[in-house]
N, C-alpha and C positions, 0 to 999 in steps of 0.2 A: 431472114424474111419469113420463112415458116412459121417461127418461133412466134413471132412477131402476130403472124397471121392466126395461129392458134390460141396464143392469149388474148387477142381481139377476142375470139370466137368465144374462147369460157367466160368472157365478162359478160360478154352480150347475154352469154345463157344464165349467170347466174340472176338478171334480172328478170328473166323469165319465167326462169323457174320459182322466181319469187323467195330468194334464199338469201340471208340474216347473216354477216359476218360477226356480231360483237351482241350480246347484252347491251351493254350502253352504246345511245348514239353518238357513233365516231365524229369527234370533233377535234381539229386542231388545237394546239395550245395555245396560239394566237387569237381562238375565237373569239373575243371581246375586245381587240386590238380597238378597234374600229368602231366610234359612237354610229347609234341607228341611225343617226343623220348621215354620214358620212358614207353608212351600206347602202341609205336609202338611193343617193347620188351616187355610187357606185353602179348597181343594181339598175336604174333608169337608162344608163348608160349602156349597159349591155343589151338591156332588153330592145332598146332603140334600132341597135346595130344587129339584131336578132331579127326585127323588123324590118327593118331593111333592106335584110340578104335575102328574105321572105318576099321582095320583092313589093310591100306594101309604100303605099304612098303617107308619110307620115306630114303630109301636109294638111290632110285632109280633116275638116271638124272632128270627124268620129274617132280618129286613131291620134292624132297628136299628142290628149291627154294619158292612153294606154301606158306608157312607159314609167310616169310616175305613179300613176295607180297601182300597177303591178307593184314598183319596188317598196311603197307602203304598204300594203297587201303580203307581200314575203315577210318582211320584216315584222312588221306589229303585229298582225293577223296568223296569214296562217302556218307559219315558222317562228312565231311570237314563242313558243314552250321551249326555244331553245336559249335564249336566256336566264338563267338562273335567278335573275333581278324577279319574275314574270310568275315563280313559283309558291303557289300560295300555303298558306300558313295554316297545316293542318291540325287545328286547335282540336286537345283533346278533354274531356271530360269526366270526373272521377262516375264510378257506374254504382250513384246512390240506392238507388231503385234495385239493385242487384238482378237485372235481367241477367240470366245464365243460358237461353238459347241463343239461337243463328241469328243473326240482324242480316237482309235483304233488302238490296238496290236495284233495283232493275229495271230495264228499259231507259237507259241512259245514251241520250243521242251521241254520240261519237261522229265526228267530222276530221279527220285525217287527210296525210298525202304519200301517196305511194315514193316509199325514197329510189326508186327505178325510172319512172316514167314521169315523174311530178303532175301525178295524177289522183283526184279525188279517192279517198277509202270512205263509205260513208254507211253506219251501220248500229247496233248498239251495243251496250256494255253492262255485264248482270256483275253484281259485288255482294260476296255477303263475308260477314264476320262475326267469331266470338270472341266475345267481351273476357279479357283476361283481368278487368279490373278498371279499363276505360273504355270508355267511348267516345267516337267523332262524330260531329255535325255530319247529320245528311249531306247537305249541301257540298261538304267538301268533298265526298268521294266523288262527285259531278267533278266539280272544279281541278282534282288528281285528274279525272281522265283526258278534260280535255288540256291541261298542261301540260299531259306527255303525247296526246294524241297532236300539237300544235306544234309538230316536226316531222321531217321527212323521213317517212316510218315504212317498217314492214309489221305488219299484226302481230305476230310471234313474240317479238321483243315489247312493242305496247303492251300485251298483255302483264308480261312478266315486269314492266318497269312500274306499273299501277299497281301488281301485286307488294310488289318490292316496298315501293314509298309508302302504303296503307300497313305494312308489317312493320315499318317501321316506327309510324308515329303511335302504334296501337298497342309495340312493345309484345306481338304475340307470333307466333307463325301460322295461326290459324285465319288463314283469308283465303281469300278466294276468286276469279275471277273469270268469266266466261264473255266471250266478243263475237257478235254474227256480224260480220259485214259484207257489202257488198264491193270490189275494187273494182276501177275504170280504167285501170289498163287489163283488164280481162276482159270486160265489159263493153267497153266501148273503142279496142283494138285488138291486137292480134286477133285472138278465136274469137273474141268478141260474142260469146255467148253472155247475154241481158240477166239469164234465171241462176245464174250461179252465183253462189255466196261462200264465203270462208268464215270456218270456226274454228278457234282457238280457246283454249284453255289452261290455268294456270291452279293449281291448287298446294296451297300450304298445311302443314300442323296434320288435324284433324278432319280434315278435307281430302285427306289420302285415302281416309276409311272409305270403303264402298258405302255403309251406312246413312253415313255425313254424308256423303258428295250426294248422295242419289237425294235425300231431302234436300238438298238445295237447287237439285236439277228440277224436281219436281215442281220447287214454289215458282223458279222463273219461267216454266212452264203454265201458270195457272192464269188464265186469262182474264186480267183486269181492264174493266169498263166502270165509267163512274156517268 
């Protein structure tokens, strides 16, 4: 029972301490067992009986529809990025024009869920890259983030898996990626202090130089207004 009582107690902590067992998001190997339909009905089912032990009356206009909203909500929204179906297609581009500096992304809204509390992370994401001979669409490093951000995440590992996928299609080690967010299970429970924020950082290649890194700290530091 001790035993018992003390692994209770380290799980609990490692959610609060905000701690990352894996690089990639731990999934079963049965994770696609199951069409979205079939989670989705899964999923309303629980949440119902969630509601209910909640003591909520699910009879009532307001809450009746809650249980399938929710389970399309998990599903297609905002645990959508856990399907690989869902993973967009980071087209890359030969680098005619021969730009040979840092290419900069920044202020990239990021919407996350804390994989502890199943609680909003919501914050941005600065990316910059050297062109080893291609380049990607703007657009996609957006679309990278929020396809790993659209699973029950801890920042540490978001950060590193957006590095990861943009080194990959870029064919370079030189990427980069910096994340300020704000979490709502700090925020709006436990200490529940509102002004605090977490950052994280991931740096590749050339990005290791103090040099580098500090020019790129500097650009997504420079404040744009249009």
């Amino acid at each position: 029972m001790k035993i018992d009582n003390a692994l209770d107690k380290h799980i609990e902590d490692i959610g609060d301490d905000h701690v990352s067992a894996a690089e990639d998001t731990p999934l079963r190997k049965d994770a696609f067992a199951l069409s979205d339909e079939e989670k989705i009905a899964r999923i309303r089912e629980n949440v119902s009986d969630i509601m209910l032990t909640l003591g909520l009356d699910m009879e009532d206009d307001s809450l009746k529809g809650t249980p399938n909203r929710v389970a399309k909500m998990f599903v297609s929204e905002i645990f959508g990025g856990l399907h690989p179906k869902r993973k967009p297609n980071p087209s890359t581009f030969d680098n005619k024009y021969k730009y040979g500096e840092m290419l900069v992304e920044k202020n990239i809204t990021l919407y996350s869920t804390c994989e502890h509390h199943l609680l909003p992370i919501v914050g941005k994401a600065h990316i910059a890259y050297i062109s080893n001979g291609s380049v990607i669409g703007l657009s996609k490093m957006n679309r990278i983030v929020d396809y790993y951000a659209k699973r029950p995440q801890v920042q540490e590992r978001l950060n590193i898996q957006v590095v990861r996928e943009l080194q990959r299609a870029l064919g370079t080690e030189d990427v980069a990626c910096v994340m300020d967010a704000k979490h709502l299970c700090v925020n709006s429970r436990g200490i529940r202090d509102i002004e605090s924020s977490t950052i994280t950082a991931e740096y590749g290649g050339k990005f290791k130089e103090e040099a580098v890194r500090r020019e790129f700290l500097n650009y997504i530091n420079i404040d744009t207004k249009f």
